[in-house]
Each structure stands twice: as structure tokens, then as C-alpha cells.
N, CA and C atoms as a LAMMPS dump frame, in Angstrom:
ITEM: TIMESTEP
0
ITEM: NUMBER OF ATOMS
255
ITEM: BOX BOUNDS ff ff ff
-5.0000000000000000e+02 5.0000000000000000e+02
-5.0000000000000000e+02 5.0000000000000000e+02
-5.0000000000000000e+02 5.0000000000000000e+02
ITEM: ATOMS id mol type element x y z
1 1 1 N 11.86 1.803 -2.029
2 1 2 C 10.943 1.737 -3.156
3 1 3 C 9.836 2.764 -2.927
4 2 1 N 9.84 3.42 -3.742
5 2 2 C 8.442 4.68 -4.104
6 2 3 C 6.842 3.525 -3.695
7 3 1 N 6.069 4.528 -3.028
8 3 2 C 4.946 3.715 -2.753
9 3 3 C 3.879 3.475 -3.683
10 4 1 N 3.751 4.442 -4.623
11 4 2 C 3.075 4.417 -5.387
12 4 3 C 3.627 2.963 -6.36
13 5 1 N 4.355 2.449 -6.503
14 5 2 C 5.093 1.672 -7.552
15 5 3 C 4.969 0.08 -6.223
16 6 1 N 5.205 0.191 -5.192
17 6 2 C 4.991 -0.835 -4.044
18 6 3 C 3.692 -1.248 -3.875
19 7 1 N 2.419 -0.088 -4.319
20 7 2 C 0.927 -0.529 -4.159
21 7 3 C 0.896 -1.407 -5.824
22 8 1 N 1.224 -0.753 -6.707
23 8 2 C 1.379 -1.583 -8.285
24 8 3 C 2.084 -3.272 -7.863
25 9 1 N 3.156 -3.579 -7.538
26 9 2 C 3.632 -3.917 -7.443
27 9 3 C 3.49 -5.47 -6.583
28 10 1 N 2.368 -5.322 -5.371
29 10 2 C 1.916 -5.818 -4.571
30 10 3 C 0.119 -6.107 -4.966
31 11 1 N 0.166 -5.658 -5.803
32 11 2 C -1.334 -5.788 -6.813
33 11 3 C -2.629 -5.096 -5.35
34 12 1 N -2.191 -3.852 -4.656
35 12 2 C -2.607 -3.623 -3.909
36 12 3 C -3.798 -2.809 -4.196
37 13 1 N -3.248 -2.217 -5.467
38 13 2 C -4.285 -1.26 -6.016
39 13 3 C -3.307 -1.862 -8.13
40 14 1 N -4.414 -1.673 -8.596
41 14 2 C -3.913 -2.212 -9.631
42 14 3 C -2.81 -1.695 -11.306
43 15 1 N -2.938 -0.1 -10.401
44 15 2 C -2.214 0.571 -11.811
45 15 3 C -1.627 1.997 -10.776
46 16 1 N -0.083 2.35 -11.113
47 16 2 C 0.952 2.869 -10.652
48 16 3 C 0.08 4.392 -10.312
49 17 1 N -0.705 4.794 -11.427
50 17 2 C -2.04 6.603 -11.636
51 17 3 C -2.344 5.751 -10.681
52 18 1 N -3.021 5.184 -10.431
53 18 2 C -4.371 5.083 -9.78
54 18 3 C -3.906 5.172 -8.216
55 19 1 N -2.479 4.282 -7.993
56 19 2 C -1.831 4.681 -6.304
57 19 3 C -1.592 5.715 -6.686
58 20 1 N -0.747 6.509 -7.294
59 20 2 C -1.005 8.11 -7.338
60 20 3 C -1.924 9.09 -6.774
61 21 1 N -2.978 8.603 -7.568
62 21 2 C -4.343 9.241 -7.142
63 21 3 C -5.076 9.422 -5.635
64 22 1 N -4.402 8.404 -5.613
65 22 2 C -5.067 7.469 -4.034
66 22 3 C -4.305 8.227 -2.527
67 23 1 N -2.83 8.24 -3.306
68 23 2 C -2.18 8.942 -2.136
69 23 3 C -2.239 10.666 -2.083
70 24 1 N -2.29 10.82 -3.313
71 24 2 C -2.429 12.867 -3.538
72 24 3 C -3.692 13.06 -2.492
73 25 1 N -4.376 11.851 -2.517
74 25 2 C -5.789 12.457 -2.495
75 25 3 C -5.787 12.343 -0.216
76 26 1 N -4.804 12.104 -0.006
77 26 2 C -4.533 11.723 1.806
78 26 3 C -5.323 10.732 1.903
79 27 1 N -4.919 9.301 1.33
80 27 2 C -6.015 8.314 1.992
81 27 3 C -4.858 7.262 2.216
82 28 1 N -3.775 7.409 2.446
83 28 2 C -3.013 6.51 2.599
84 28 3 C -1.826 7.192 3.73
85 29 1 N -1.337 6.356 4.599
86 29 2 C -0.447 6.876 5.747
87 29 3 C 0.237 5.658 6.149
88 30 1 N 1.369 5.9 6.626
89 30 2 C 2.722 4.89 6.636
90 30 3 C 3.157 5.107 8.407
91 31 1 N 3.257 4.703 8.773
92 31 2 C 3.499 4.459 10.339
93 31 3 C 2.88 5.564 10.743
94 32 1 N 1.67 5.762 10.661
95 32 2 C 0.594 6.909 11.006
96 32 3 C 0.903 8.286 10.015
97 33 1 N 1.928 8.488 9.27
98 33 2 C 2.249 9.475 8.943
99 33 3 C 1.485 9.676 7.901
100 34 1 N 1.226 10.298 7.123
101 34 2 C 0.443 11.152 5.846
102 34 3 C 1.491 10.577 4.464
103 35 1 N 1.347 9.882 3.704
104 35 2 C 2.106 9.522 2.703
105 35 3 C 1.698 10.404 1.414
106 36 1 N 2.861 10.352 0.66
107 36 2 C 2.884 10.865 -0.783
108 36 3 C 3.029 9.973 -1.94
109 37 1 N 2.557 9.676 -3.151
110 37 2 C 3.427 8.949 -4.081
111 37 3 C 4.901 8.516 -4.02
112 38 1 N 5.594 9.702 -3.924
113 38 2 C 6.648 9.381 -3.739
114 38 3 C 7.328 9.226 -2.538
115 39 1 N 6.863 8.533 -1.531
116 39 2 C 7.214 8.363 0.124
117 39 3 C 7.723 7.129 -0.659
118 40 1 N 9.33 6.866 0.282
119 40 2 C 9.827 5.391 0.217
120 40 3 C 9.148 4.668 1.259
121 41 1 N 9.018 3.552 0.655
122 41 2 C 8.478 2.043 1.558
123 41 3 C 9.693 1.481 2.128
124 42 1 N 9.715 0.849 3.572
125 42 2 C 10.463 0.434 3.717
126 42 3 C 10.111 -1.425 4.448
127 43 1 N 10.595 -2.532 4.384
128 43 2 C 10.403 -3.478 5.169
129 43 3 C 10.188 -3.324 6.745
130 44 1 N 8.798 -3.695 7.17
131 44 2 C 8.312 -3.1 8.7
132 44 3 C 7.67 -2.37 8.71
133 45 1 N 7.011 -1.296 7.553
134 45 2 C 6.41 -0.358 7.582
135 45 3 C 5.366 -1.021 7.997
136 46 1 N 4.337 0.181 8.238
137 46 2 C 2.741 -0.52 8.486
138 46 3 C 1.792 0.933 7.73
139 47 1 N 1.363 0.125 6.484
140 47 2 C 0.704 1.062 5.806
141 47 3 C -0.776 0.737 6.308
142 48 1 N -1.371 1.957 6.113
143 48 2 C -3.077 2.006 5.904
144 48 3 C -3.488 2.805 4.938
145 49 1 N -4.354 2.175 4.183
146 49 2 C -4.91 2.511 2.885
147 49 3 C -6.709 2.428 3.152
148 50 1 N -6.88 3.391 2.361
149 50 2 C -8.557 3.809 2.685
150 50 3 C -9.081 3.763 0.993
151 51 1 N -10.142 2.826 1.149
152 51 2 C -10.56 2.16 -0.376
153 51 3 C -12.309 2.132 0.483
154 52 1 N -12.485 3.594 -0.287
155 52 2 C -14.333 3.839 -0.144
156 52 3 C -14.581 3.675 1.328
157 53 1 N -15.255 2.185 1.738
158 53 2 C -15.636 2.308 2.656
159 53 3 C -14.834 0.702 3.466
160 54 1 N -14.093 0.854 3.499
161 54 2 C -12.786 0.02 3.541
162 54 3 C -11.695 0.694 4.011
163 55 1 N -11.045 0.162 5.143
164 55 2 C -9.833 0.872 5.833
165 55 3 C -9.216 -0.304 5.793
166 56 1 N -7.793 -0.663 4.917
167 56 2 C -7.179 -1.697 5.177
168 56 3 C -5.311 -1.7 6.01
169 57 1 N -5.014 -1.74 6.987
170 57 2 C -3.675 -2.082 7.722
171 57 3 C -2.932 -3.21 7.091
172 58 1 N -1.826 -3.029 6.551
173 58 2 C -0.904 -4.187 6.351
174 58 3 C 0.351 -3.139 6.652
175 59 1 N 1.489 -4.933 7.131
176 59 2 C 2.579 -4.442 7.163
177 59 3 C 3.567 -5.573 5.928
178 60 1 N 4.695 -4.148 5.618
179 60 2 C 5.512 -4.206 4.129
180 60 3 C 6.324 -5.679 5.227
181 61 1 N 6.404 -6.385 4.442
182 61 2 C 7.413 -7.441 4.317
183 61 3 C 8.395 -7.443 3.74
184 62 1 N 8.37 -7.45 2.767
185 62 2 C 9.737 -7.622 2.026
186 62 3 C 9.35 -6.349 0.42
187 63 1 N 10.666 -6.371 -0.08
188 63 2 C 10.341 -5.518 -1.312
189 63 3 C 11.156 -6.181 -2.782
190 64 1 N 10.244 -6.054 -3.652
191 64 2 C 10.762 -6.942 -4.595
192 64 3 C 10.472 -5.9 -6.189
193 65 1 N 11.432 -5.753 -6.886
194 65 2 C 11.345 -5.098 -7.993
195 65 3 C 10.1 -5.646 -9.128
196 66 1 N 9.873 -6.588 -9.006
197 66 2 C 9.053 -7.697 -9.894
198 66 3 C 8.488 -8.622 -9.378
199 67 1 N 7.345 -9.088 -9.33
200 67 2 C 6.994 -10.505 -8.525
201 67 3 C 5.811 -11.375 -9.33
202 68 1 N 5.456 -12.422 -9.546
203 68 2 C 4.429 -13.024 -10.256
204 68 3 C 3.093 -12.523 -9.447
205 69 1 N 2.657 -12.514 -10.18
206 69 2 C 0.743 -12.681 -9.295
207 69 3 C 0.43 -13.306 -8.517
208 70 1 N 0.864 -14.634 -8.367
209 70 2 C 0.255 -15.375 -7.673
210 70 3 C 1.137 -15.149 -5.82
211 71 1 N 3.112 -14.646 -6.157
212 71 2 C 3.457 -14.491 -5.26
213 71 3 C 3.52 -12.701 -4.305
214 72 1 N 2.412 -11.854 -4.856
215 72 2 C 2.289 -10.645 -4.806
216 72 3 C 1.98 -10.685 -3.307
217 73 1 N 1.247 -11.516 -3.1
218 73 2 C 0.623 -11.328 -1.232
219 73 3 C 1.905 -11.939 -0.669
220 74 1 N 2.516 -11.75 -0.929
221 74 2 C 4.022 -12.601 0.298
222 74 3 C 4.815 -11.044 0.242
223 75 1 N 4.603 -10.19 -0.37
224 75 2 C 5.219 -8.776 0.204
225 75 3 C 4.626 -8.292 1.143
226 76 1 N 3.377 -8.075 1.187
227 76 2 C 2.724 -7.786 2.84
228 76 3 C 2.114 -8.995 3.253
229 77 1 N 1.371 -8.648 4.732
230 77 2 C 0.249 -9.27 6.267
231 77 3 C -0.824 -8.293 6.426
232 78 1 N -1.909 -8.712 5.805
233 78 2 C -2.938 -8.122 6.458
234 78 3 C -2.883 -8.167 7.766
235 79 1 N -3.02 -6.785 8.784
236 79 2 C -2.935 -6.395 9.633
237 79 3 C -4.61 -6.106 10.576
238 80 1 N -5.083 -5.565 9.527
239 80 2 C -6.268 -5.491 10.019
240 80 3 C -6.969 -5.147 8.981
241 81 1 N -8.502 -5.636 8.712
242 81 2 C -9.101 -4.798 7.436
243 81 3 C -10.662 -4.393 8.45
244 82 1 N -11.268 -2.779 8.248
245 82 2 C -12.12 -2.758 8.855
246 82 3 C -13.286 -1.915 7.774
247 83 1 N -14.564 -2.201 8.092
248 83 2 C -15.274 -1.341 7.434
249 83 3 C -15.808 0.111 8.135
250 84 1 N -15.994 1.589 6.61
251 84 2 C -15.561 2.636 7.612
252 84 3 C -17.792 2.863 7.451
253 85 1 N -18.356 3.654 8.463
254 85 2 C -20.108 3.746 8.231
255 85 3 C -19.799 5.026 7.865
């Protein structure tokens, strides 16, 4: 699954542009690596995403084409969330 569509998807960031944006812009990296929109996600990954002043670690659990809202956090584990000064 495309990551940009896995951050939508996981209500991680809330609209498919906006992970777009997020990853063009290098604030997101996948087993340390430098991610793109279109980097596949895979189950085990361990993403980090950088939101302002917010560095958040989770790892992908499972991948699901569709999921309700309420069951969106059962695709990842917060791993670590830290604040950046």
C-alpha cells in the first residue's frame, strides 16, 4: 500500500494532499529511510513522521483497504511520540 493513502487511511494525517505534502516535503522516513508518497508500506515497518514540533514513531501493523474510525488505531503502535525544541 502507497504511504501516502496508509497515513489517510489510518487517520494519521487526515487527507491523502496533505500526506503528500508531508512526505515531498522529507518529514517522514520508513525504517530510517527517507520516504516518498509513493513508498509502499509494508506490515513491520516502523514509520516516523514529523508534525511541527512533534516527532511521532509507530510501527505498521496490519494493512487494510478501508477501516471504520473508530478501528483506524489497530493498523499501527505508537512507538514513541517525542517533542522536537
Amino acid at each position: 500500500m502507497r504511504l501516502d493513502k496508509f497515513l489517510k487511511v489510518s487517520r494519521l494525517i487526515k487527507r491523502r494532499t496533505l500526506a503528500k505534502e508531508v512526505a515531498d516535503q522529507g518529514r517522514i522516513t520508513i525504517n530510517g529511510n527517507q520516504a516518498k508518497a509513493s513508498t509502499n508500506v509494508s506490515a513491520g515497518d516502523e514509520l516516523t513522521i514529523q508534525f511541527g514540533q512533534k516527532k511521532l514513531t509507530i510501527s505498521v501493523e496490519t494493512l487494510k483497504e478501508v477501516v471504520k474510525k473508530e478501528e483506524a488505531t489497530s493498523l499501527y503502535t505508537i512507538v514513541k511520540e517525542e517533542h522536537i525544541q
